[in-house]
C-alpha positions as CSV (number, residue, x, y, z in Angstrom):
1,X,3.2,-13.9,-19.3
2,X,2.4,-14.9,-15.8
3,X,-0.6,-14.0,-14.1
4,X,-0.1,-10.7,-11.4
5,X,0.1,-11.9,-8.4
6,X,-1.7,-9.3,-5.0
7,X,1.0,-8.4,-2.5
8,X,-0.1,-7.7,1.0
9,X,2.2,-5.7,3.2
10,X,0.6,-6.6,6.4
11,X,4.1,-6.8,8.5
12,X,3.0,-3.6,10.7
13,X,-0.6,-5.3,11.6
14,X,0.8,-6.4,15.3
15,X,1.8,-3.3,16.6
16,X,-0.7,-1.6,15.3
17,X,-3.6,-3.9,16.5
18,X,-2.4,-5.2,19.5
19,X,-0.9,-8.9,18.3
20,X,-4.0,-9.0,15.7
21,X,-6.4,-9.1,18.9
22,X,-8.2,-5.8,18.4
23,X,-9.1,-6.3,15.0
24,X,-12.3,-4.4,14.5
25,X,-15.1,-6.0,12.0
26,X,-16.3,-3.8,9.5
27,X,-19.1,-6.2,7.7
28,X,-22.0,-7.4,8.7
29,X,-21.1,-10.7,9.4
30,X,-17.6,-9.8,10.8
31,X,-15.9,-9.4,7.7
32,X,-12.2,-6.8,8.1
33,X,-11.5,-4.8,5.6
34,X,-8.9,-6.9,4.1
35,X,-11.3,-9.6,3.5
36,X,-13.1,-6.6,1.3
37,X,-10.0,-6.5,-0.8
38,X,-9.6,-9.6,-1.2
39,X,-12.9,-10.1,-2.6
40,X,-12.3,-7.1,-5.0
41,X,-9.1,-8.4,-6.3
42,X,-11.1,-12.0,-6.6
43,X,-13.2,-10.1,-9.1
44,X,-10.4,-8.1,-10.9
45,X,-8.7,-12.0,-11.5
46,X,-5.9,-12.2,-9.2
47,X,-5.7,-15.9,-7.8
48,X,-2.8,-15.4,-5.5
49,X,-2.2,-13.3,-2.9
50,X,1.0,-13.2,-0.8
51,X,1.0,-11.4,2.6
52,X,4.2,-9.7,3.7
53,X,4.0,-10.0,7.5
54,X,6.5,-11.0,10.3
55,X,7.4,-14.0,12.2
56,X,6.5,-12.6,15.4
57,X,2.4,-12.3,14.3
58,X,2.5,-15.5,11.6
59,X,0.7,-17.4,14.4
60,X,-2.3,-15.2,14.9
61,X,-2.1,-14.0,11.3
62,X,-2.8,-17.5,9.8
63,X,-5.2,-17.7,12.3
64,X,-6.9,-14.3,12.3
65,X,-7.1,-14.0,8.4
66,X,-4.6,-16.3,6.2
67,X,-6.3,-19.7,6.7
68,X,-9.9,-18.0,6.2
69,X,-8.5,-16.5,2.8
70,X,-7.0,-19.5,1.8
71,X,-10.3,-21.1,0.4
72,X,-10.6,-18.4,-1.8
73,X,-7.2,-17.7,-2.8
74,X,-3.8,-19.1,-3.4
75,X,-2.0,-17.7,0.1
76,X,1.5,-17.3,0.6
77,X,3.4,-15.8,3.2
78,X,6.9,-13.5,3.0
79,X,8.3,-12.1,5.9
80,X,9.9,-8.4,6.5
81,X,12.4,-8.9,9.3
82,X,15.0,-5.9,10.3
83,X,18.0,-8.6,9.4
84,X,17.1,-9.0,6.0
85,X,20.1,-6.5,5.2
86,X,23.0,-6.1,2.5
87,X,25.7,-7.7,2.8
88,X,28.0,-5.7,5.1
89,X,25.0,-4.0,7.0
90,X,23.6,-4.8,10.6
91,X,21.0,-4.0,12.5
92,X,21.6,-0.7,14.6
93,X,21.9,-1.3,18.6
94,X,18.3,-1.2,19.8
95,X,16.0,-0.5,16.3
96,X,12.6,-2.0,16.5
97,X,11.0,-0.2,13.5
98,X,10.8,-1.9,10.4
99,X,12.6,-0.7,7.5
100,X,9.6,0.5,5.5
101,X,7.2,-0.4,2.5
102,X,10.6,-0.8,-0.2
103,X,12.2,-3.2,2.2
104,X,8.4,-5.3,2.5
105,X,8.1,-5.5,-1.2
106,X,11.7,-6.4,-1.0
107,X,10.7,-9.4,1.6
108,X,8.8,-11.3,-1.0
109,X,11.7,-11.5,-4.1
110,X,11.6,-15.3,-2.9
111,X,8.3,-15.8,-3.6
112,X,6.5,-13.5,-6.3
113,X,8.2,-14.3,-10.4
114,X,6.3,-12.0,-12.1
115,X,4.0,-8.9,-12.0
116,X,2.4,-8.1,-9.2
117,X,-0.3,-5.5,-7.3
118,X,1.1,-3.7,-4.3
119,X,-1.5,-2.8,-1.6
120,X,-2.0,-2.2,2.4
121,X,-3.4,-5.2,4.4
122,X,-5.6,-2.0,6.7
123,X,-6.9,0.4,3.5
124,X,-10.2,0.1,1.6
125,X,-9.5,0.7,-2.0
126,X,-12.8,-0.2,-4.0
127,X,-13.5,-2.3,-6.9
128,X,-11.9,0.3,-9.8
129,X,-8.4,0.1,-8.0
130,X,-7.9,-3.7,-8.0
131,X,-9.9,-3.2,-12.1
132,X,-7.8,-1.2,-13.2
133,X,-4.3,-2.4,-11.9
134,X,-5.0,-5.8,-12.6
135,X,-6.1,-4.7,-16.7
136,X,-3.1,-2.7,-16.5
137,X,0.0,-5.2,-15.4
138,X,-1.9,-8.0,-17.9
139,X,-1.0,-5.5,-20.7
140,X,2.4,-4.0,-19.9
141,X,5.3,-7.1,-19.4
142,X,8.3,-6.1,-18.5
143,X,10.6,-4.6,-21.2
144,X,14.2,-4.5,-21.0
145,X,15.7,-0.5,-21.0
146,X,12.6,0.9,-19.6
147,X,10.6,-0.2,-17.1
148,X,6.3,0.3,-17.5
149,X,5.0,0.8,-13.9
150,X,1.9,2.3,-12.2
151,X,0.1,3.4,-9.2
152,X,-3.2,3.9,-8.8
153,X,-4.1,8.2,-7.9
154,X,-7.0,8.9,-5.5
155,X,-8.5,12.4,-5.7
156,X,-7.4,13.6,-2.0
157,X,-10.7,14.8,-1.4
158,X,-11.5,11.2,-1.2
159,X,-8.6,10.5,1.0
160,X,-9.2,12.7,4.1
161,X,-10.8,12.2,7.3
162,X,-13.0,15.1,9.5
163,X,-11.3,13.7,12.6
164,X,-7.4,15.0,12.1
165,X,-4.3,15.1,9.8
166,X,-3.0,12.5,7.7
167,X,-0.1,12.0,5.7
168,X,-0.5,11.9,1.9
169,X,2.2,11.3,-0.9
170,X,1.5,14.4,-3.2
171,X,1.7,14.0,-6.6
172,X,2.4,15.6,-10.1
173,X,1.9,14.0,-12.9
174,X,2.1,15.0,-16.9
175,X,1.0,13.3,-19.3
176,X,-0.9,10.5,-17.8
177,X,2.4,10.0,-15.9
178,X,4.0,10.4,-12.5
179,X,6.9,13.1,-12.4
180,X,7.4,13.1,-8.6
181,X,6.0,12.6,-5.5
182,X,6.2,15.2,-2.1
183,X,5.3,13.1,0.9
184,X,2.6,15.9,3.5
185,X,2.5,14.3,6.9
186,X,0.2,17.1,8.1
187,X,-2.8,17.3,5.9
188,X,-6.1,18.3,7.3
189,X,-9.9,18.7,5.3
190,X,-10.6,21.9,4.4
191,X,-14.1,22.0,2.8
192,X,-13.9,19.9,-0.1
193,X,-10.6,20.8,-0.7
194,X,-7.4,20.8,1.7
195,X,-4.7,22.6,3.5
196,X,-1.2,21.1,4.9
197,X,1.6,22.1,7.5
198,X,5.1,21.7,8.3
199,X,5.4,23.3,11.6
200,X,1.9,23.9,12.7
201,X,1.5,27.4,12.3
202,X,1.4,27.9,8.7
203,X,-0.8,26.4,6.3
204,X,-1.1,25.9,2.8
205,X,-3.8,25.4,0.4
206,X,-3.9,21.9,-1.3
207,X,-6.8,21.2,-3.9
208,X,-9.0,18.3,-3.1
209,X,-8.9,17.1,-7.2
210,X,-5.0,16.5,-6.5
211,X,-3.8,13.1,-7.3
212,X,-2.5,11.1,-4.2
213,X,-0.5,7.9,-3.3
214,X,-2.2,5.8,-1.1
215,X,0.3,2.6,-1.8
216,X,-1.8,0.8,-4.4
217,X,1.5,0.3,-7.0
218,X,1.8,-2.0,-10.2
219,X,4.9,-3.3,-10.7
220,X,6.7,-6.2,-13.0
221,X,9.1,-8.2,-11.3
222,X,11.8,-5.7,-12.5
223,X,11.2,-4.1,-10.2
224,X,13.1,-6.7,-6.7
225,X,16.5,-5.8,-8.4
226,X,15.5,-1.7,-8.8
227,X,14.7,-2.2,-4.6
228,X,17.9,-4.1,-4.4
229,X,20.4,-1.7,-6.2
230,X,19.7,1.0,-4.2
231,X,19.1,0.3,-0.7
232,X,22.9,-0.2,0.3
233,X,23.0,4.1,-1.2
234,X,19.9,4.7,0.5
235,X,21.3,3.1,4.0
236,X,24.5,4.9,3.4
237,X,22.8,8.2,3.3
238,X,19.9,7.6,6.3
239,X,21.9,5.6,8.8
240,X,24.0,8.1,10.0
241,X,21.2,10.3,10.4
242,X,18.3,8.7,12.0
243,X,19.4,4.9,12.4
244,X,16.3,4.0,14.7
245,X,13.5,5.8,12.5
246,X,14.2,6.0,9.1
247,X,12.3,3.9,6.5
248,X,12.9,2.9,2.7
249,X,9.9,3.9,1.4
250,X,8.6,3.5,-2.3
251,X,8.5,6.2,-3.5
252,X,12.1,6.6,-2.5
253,X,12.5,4.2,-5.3
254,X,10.0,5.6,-7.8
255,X,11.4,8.9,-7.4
256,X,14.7,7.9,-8.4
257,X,14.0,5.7,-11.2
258,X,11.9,8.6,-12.9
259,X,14.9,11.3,-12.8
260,X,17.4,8.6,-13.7
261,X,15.2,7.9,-17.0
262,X,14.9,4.3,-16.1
263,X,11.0,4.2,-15.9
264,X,7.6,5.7,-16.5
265,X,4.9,5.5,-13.8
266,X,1.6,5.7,-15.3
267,X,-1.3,7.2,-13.0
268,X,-4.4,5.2,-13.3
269,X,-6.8,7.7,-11.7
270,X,-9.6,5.8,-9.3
271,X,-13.0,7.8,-8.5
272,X,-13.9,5.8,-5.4
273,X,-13.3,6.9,-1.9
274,X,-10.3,5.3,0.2
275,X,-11.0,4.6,3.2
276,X,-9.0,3.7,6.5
277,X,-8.5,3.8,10.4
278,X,-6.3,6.7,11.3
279,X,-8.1,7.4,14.3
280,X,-11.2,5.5,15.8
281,X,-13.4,7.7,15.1
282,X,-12.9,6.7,11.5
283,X,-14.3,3.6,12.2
284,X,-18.0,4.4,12.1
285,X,-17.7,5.8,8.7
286,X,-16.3,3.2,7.2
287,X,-18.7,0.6,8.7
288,X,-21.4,3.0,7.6
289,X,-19.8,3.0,3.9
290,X,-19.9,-0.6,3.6
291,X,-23.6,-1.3,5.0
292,X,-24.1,1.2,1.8
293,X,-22.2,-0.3,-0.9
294,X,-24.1,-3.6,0.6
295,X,-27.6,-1.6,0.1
296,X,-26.3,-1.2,-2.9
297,X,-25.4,-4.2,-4.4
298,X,-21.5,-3.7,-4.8
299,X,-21.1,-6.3,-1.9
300,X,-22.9,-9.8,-0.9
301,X,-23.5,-10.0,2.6
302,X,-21.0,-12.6,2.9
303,X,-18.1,-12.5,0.4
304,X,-16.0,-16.0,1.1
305,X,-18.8,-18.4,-0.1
């Protein structure tokens, strides 16, 4: 079997940060948060990493993060661009929006051959996530008729920020595995636990010990022709209703795989707090987190040497 391979979906980084200018360091010594990951998934045993980006940032990419990971890692590079379509399918007149996180897995079939670790480049997902995932595709190959995935479940206690909603991928599982998943794009802390909205007004209560997707997946190589088959159904069905917006998303995929029998998802529940930059104000609590796990001793103070 080969070795799982880290994939990187990092092809939304330029909008987000400006062309990769505004990148905010959240170590001591500069370190971003991806460099964190890295360092986890260093430890877990990954060796390669391959960042899903676009030609538009490779330039600053390489140069902003790439070429400083690449002494510690095997780096290599896929690209998400809005023409990588079925055959038969074009790009709507002026879309700009990529076409989500199944069609930036989809973006490295060229390049990854065997199991692999799906994370984002911009999330903090502590040392158990990258543990347990890495444990968990190194003991479940690919079988033919039914296909052995995973994802890694944050309590979503551990997932919210004081400073606003965010938008969590609800989930229920049984049995240790994932039955569906009910994306809440308006979820906002309630005391330790939480409370969601559809239209603003009303609200409804969500427990904090819920299990949540934050977009740390396991997968075996399966799991390029599972995205493949059914993106032509899914563009059928989206296109005509919101061709500049709408995005192939994973658990799209997941979803449909577990109610057509044709895989299990096994939850592999992770402790540790996420953390992330929905707003700016988030950023002084995750800077604060990591100066603790420092204190600490879960990090060095510099992590490429």
């Amino acid at each position: 079997m080969k070795k799982p391979v880290l994939a990187v979906m990092a092809a939304g980084m330029g909008s987000r940060y400006g062309g990769l200018k505004q990148i905010d360091p959240v170590g001591s010594h500069g370190q971003l948060i991806i460099d964190y990951s890295i360092f986890d998934a260093r430890r877990a045993g990954f060796e390669t990493v391959v960042f899903i980006i676009k030609h538009e940032i490779e330039a600053p990419f390489k140069q902003a993060i790439g070429d400083r990971l690449s002494k510690v890692m095997d780096v290599r590079y896929a690209y998400q661009q809005l023409d990588d379509l079925p055959e038969g399918y074009a790009v709507p007149s002026g879309r700009e929006k990529p076409w989500g996180t199944s069609h930036a897995i989809l973006a490295a079939r060229d390049v990854i051959d065997g199991p692999f670790a799906v994370i984002n480049a911009d999330d903090y997902y502590g040392p158990e996530a990258f543990r347990v995932i890495y444990d968990y595709l190194t003991a479940h190959p690919d079988q033919d008729g039914l296909y052995e995935y995973a994802m890694v479940g944050y309590q979503l206690k551990n997932t919210v920020t004081e400073n606003g909603s965010v938008a969590r991928g609800i989930c229920q599982v049984e049995n240790g595995c994932l039955t569906d998943v009910v994306e809440r794009t308006k979820i906002f802390k309630d005391g330790k636990d939480a409370k969601f909205t559809e239209d603003g007004e009303t609200f409804y209560p969500l427990s904090g010990d819920v299990s949540v997707s934050m977009n740390c997946w396991a997968f075996g190589n399966s799991m390029f022709s599972e995205l493949e088959k059914r993106f032509p159904a899914w563009l059928d069905e989206n296109l005509p209703k919101n061709p500049d917006k709408c995005e192939y998303f994973l658990p799209f995929v997941v979803n449909s795989m577990i109610k057509a029998g044709e895989g299990k998802i096994k939850v592999l529940n992770c402790h540790e707090t996420w953390y992330g930059i929905t707003y700016k104000e988030d950023m002084d609590s995750v800077v604060n987190a990591i100066k603790k796990m420092r204190a600490e001793g879960v990090y060095p103070d510099t992590l490429l040497d």
